[in-house]
VEXMARDO-439611 format. One record per residue (C-alpha): x, y, z. Coordinates in Angstrom, 3 decimals, padded with zeros to 6 digits. Layout:
REM residues N
@px=X, py=Y, pz=Z .
...
//
This chain:
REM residues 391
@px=039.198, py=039.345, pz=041.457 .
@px=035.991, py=039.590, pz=043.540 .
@px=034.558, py=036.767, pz=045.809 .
@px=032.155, py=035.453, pz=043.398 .
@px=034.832, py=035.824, pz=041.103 .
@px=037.404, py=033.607, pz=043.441 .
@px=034.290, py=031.062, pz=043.636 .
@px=033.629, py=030.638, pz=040.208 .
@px=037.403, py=029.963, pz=039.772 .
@px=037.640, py=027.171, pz=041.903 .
@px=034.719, py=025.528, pz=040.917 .
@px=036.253, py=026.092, pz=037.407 .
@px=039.632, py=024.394, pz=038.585 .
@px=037.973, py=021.755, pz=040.774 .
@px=034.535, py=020.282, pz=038.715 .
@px=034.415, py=017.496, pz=040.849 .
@px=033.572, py=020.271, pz=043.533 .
@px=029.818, py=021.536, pz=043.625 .
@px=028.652, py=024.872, pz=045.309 .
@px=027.084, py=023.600, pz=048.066 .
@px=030.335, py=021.436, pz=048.885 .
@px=032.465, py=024.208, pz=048.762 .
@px=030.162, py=026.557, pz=051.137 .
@px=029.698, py=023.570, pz=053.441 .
@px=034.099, py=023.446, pz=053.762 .
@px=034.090, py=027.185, pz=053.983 .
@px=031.341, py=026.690, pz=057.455 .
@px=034.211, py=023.858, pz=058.468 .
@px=036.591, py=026.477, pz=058.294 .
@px=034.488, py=029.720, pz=059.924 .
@px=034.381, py=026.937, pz=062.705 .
@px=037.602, py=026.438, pz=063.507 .
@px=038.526, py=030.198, pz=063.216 .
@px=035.727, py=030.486, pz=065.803 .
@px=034.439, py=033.247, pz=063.180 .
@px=037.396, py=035.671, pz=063.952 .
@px=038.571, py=035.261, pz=060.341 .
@px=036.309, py=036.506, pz=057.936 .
@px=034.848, py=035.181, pz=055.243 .
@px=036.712, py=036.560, pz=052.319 .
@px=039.843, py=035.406, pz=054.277 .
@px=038.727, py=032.141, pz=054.637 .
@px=037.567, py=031.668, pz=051.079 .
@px=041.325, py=032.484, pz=050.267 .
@px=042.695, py=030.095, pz=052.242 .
@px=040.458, py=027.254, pz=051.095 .
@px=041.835, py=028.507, pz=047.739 .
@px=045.073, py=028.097, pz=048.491 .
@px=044.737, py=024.799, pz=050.103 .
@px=043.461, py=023.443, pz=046.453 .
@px=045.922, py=024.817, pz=044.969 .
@px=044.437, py=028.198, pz=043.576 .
@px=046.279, py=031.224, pz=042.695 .
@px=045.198, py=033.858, pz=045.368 .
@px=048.014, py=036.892, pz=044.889 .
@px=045.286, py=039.063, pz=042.535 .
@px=042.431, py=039.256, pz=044.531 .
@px=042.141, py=042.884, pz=045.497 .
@px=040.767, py=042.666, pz=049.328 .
@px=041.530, py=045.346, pz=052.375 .
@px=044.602, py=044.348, pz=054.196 .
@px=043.790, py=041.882, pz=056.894 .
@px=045.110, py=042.868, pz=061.170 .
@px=044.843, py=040.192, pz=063.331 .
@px=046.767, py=039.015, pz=066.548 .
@px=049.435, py=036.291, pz=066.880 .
@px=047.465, py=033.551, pz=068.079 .
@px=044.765, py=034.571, pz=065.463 .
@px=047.179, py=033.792, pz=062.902 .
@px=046.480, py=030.754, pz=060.433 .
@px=049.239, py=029.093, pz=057.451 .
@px=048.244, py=030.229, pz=054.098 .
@px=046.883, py=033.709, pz=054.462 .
@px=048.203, py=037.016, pz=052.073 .
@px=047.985, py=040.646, pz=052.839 .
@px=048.320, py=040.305, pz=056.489 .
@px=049.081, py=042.926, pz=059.027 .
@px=050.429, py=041.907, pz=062.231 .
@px=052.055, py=044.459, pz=064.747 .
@px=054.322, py=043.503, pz=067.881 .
@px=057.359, py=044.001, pz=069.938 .
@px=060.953, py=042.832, pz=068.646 .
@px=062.075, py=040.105, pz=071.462 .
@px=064.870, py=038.831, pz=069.330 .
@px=066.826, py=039.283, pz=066.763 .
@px=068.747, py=036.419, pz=064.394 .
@px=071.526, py=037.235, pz=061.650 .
@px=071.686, py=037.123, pz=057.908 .
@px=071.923, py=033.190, pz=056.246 .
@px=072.788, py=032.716, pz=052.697 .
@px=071.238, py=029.497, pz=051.041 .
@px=071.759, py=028.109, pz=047.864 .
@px=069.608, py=025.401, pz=045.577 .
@px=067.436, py=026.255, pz=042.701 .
@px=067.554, py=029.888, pz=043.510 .
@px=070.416, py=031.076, pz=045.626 .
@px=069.670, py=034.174, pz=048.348 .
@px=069.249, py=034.867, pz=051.805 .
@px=067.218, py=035.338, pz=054.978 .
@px=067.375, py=036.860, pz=058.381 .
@px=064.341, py=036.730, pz=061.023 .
@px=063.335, py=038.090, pz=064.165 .
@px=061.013, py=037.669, pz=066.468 .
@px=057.912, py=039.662, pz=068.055 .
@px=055.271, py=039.444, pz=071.214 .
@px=051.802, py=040.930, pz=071.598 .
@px=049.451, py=039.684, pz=074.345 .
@px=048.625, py=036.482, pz=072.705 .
@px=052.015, py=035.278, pz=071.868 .
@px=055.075, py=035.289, pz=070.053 .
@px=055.758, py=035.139, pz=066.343 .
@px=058.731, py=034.554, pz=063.807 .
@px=059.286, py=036.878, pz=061.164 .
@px=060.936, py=036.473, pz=058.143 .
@px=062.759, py=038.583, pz=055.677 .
@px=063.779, py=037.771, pz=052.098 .
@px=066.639, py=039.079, pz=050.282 .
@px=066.368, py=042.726, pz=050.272 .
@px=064.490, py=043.072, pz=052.957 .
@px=067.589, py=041.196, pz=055.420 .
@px=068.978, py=044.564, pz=055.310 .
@px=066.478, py=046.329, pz=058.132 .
@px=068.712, py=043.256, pz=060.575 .
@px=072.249, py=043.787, pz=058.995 .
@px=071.685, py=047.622, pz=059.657 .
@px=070.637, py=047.559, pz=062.968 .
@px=067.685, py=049.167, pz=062.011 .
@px=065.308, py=046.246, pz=063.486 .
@px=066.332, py=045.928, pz=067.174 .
@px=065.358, py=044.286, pz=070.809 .
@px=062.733, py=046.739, pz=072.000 .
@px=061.259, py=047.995, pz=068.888 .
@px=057.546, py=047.777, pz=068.139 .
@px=057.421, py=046.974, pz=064.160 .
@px=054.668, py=046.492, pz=062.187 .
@px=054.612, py=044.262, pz=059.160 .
@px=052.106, py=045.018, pz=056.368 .
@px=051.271, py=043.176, pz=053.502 .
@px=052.921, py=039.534, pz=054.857 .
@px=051.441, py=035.571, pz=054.126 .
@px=051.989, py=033.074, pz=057.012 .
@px=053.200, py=030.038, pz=056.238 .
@px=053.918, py=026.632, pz=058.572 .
@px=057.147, py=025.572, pz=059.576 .
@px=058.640, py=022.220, pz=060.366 .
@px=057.583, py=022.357, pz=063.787 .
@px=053.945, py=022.806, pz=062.060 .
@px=053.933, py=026.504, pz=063.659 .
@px=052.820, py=029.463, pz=061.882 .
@px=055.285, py=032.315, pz=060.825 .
@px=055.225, py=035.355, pz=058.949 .
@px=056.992, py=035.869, pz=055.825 .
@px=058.345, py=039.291, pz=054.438 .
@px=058.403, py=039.585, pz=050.729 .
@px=058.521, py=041.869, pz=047.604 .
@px=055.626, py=043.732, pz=048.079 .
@px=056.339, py=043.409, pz=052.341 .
@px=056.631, py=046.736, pz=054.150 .
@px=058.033, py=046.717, pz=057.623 .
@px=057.409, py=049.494, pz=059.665 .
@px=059.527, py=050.303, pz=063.095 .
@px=058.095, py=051.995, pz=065.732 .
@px=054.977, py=053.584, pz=064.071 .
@px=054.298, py=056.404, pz=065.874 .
@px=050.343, py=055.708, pz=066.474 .
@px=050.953, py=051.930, pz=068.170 .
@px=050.431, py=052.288, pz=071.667 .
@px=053.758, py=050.507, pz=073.598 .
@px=052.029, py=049.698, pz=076.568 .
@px=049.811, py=046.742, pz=074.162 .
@px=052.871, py=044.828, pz=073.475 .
@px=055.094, py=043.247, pz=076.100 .
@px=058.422, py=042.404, pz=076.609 .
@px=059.642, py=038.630, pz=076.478 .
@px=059.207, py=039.097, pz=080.455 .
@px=055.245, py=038.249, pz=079.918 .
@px=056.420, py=034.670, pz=078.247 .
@px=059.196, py=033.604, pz=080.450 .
@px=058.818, py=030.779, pz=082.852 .
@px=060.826, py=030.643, pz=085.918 .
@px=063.154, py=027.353, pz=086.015 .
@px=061.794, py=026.121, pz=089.030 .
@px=058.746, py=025.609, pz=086.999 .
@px=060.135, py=023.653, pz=083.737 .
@px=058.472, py=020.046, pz=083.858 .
@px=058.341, py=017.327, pz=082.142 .
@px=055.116, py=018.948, pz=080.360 .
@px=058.005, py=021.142, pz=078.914 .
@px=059.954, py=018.406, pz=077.310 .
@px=060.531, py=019.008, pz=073.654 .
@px=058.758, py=022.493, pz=073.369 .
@px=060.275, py=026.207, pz=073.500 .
@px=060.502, py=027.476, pz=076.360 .
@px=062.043, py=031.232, pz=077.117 .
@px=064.426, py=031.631, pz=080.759 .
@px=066.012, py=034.171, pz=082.759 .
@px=069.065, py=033.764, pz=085.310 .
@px=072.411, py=033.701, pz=086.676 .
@px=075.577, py=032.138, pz=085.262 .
@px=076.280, py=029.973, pz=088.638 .
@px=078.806, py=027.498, pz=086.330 .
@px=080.597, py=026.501, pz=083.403 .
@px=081.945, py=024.118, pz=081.908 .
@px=085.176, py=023.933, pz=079.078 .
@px=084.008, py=023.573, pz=075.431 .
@px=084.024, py=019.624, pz=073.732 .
@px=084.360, py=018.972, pz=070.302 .
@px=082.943, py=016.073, pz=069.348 .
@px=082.730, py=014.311, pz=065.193 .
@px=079.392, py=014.817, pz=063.154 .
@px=078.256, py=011.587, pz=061.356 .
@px=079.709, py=013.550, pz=058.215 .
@px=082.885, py=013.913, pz=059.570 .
@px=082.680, py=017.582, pz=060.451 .
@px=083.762, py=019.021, pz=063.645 .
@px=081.360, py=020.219, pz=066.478 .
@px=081.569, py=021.803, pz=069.623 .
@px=078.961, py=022.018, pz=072.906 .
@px=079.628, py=023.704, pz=076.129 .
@px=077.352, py=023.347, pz=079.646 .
@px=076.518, py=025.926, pz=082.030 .
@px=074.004, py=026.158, pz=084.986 .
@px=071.777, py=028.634, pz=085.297 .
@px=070.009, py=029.556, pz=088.411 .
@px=067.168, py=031.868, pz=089.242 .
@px=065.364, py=032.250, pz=092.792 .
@px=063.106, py=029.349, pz=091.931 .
@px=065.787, py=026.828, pz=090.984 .
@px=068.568, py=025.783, pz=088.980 .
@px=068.908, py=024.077, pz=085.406 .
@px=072.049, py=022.959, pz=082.878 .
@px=071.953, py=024.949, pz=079.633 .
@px=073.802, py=023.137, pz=076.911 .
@px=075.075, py=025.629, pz=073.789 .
@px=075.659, py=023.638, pz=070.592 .
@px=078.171, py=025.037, pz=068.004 .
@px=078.054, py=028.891, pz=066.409 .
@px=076.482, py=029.988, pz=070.300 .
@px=079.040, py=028.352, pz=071.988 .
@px=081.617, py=031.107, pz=070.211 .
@px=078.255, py=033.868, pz=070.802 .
@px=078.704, py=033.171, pz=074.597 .
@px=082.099, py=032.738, pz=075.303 .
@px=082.465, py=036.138, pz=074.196 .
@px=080.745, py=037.784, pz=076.834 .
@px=080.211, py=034.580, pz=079.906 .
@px=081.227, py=035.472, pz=083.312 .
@px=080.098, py=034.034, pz=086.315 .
@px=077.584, py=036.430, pz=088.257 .
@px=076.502, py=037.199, pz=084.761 .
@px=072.738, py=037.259, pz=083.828 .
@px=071.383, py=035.345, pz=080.468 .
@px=067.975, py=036.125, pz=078.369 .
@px=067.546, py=033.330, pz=076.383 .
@px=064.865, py=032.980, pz=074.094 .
@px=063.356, py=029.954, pz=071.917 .
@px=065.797, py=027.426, pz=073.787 .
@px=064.276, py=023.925, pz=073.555 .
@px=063.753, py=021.271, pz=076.700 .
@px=065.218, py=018.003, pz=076.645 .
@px=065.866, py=014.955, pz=078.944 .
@px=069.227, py=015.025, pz=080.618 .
@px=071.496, py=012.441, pz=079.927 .
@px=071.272, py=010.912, pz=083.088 .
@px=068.464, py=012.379, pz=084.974 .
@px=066.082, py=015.282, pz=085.065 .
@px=065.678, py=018.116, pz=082.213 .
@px=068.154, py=020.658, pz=080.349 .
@px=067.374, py=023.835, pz=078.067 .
@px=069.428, py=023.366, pz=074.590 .
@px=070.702, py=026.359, pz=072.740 .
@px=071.538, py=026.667, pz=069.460 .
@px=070.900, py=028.995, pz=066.372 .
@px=066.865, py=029.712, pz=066.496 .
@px=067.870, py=030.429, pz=069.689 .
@px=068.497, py=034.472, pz=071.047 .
@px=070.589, py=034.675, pz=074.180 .
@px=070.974, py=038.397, pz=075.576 .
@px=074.128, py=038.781, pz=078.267 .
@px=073.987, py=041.599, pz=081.036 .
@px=075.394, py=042.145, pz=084.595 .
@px=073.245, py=041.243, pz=087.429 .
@px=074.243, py=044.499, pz=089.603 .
@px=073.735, py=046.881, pz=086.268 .
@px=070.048, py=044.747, pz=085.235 .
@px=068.037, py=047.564, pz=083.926 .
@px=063.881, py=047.082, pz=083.691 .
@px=061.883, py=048.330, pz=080.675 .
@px=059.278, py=050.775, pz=081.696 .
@px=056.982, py=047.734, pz=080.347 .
@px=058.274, py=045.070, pz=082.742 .
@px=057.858, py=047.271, pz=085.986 .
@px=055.497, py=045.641, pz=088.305 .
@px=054.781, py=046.411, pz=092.162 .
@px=057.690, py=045.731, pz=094.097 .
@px=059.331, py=046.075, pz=097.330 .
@px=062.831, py=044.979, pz=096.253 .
@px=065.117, py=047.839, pz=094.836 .
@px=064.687, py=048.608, pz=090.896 .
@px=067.073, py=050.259, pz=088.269 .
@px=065.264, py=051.894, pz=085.527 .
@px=066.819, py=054.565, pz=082.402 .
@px=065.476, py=056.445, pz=080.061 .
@px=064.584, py=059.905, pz=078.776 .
@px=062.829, py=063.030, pz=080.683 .
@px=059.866, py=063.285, pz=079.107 .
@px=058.204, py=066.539, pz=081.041 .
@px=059.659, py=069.412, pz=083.111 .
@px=059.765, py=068.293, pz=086.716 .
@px=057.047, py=070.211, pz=088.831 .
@px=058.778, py=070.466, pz=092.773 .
@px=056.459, py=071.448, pz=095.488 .
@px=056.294, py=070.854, pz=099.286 .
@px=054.187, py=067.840, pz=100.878 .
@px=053.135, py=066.932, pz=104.139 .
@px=054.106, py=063.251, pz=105.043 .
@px=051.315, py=061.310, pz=107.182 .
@px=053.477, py=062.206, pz=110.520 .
@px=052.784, py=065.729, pz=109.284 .
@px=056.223, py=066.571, pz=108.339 .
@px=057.080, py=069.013, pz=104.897 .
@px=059.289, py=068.191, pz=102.596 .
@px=060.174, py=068.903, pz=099.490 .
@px=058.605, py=066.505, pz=095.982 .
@px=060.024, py=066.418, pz=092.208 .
@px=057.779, py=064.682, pz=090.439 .
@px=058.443, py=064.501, pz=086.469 .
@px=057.762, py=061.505, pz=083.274 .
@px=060.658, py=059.530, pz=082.207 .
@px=060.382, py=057.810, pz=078.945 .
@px=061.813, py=054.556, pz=076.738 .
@px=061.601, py=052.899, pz=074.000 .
@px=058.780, py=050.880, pz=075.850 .
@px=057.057, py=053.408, pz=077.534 .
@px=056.251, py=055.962, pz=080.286 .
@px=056.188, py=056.294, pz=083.972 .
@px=056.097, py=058.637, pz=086.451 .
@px=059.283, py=059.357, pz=088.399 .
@px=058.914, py=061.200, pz=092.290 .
@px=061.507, py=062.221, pz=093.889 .
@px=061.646, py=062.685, pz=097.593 .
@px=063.821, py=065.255, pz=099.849 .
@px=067.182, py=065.362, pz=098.395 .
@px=066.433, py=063.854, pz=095.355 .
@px=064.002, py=066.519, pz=094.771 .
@px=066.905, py=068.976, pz=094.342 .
@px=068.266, py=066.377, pz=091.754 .
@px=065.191, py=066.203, pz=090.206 .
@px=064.729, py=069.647, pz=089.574 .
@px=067.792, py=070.467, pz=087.934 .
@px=066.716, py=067.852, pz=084.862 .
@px=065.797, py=069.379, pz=081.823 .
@px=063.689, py=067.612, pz=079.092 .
@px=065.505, py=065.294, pz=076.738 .
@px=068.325, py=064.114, pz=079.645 .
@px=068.785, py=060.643, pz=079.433 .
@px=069.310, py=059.597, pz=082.952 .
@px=069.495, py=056.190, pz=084.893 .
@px=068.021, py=055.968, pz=087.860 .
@px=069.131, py=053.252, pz=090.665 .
@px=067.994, py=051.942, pz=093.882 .
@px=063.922, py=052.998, pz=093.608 .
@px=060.720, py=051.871, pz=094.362 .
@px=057.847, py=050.381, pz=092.225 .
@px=054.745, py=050.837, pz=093.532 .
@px=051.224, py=051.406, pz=092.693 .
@px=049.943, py=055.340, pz=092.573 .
@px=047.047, py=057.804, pz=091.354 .
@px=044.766, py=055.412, pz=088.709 .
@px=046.288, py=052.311, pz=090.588 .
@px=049.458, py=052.862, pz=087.504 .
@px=053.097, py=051.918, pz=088.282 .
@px=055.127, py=054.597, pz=089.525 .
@px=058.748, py=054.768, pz=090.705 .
@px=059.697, py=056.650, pz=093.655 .
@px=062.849, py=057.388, pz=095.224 .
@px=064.193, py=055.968, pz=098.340 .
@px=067.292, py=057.374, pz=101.122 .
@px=069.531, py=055.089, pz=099.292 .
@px=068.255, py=055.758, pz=095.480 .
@px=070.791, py=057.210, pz=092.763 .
@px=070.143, py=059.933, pz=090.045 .
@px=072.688, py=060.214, pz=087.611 .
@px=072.519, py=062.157, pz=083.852 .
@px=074.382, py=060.069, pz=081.285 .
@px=073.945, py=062.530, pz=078.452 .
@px=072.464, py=066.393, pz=077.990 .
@px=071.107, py=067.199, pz=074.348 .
@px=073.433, py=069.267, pz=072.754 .
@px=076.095, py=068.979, pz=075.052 .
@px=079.414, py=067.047, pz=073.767 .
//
């Protein structure tokens, strides 16, 4: 179905409707998209809005950004990095089946994605994970409760993980949309926010009785990071999540949590299943090549050596020589250039391409092209955790 085609059908469907009507809603809508929608996009979602069947018009597949991203379109292509993952649900009603969704960041924002039936399987395999940049092809947004737009997987869907031609370095971590507790307001009350910390304390797990007589259970914690301190309250199925893995001096990731007033004063982040919470050690916190940002305080990176370290001799601005390994380390986020001073130049040079090593202890700074770079320091660490082809 062509354009004219898709206007002669609604004008068929909707007499009351004249021609000039209908072009004067579709200039309402160009509008509001502030003409980054086009017009054959538009006309589809005016469609759908009164309640005309869109699925067979045969237009190219539509690639727009997250915050570009309106309810009601088809054949859209949206690309980003995975910044959470949720499990499998099975739902019954009219039609019984299941759903799993994740969700992914570019520079404009962050987006739920969700997969029908079949398609739960890239989640229950593993195959979708934190760190992945996926492309979805062929998805319709739709608006949820909250009145925000997601993107549906379907049928016809394809979901593609890590395609090789997307460029990393355009989609961030969930680092670019977290806000530092210190900063949570009352402007924050009742949205999502996303926070980062320390466990500093817990408390014991209540059960309390649902309205329907079922059994429910919520357990407190404070979180703290340099800016401040806040309560996180986990309601039900995270409460067993976290107990798994809570220790004091631990460090949470918790994504999608919701802010709400405190029961007696101030504000609290509530956790429960649309939201992801991600459990490391404090002393063993890793950075994604993506997250790496000037720094003077120590930095732990890992990864993969991505080109054959080049060593030569330098002369330092007090005119002394010594010896520089410089080579590219590699993850599932990016590059960066490693350099590695004095002694761990003779590390350095022994690393063949393909080692997966972790490096601890370094230095982010600013080099050649004003691009991150980590160099080593006296009290830096090189270590291999695994050699291809060596068991």
């Amino acid at each position: 179905m062509t354009t004219d085609q898709l206007v002669e059908r609604i004008l068929l469907i909707h007499p009351e409707l004249s021609k000039e009507e209908l072009s004067e809603k579709l200039e309402r809508e160009k509008r509001k998209s502030h003409g980054l929608i086009s017009d054959a996009t538009l006309l589809r979602m005016v469609a759908a809005e009164l309640g005309v069947e869109t699925q067979t018009i045969e237009t190219s597949t539509l690639t727009l950004s997250i915050a570009d991203l309106v309810p009601h379109l088809n054949n859209v292509t949206v690309t980003g990095r995975v910044v959470a993952v949720f499990s499998t649900k099975a739902f019954n009603g009219n039609r019984s089946g299941k759903l799993a969704s994740f969700l992914i960041a570019d520079k404009s924002s962050l987006l739920r994605v969700v997969l029908w039936n079949d398609k739960t399987g890239l989640i229950e395999s593993g195959m979708i994970k934190v760190g992945h940049i996926v492309r979805v092809v062929h998805g319709y947004t739709k608006e949820d409760n909250s009145s925000r737009v997601e993107l549906h997987v379907g049928g016809k869907s394809k979901v593609e993980i890590n395609p090789k031609e997307a460029e990393t370095t355009a989609y961030p971590t969930i680092s670019k949309f977290t806000v530092r507790i210190g900063e949570i307001t009352q402007s924050h009350k009742n949205k999502k926010v996303n926070i980062r910390g320390t466990i500093k304390r817990q408390s014991t797990v209540t059960s309390f009785e649902r309205q329907d007589s079922t059994t429910g259970k919520v357990m407190r914690l404070v979180m703290a990071d340099e800016s401040g301190e806040i309560t996180l309250v986990a309601w039900n199925g995270k409460v067993d999540e976290l107990q798994e893995n809570l220790k004091k001096g631990n460090m949470l990731q918790v994504v999608n949590a919701r802010v709400k007033k405190a029961l007696e004063e101030g504000l609290e982040v509530h956790v429960d299943e649309g939201t992801y919470v991600e459990t490391f050690q404090s002393d063993e916190e890793f950075l994604r090549i993506v997250d790496l940002k000037e720094n003077s305080a120590p930095v732990n990176v890992k990864g993969e050596v991505a080109s054959k370290p080049v060593l030569r001799d330098v002369k330092t601005f007090r005119q002394e020589l010594v010896r520089l390994a410089s080579f590219e380390l590699k993850d599932e986020t990016g590059r960066v250039w490693i350099t590695a001073w004095r002694k761990h130049a003779d590390t350095a040079c022994n690393l063949k391409v393909g080692d997966k090593i972790i490096v601890k202890g370094a230095h982010a700074k600013k080099g050649f092209g004003d691009q991150i770079e980590i160099s080593t320091r006296e009290a830096t660490s090189i270590m291999i955790v695994d050699k291809p082809g060596v068991s």
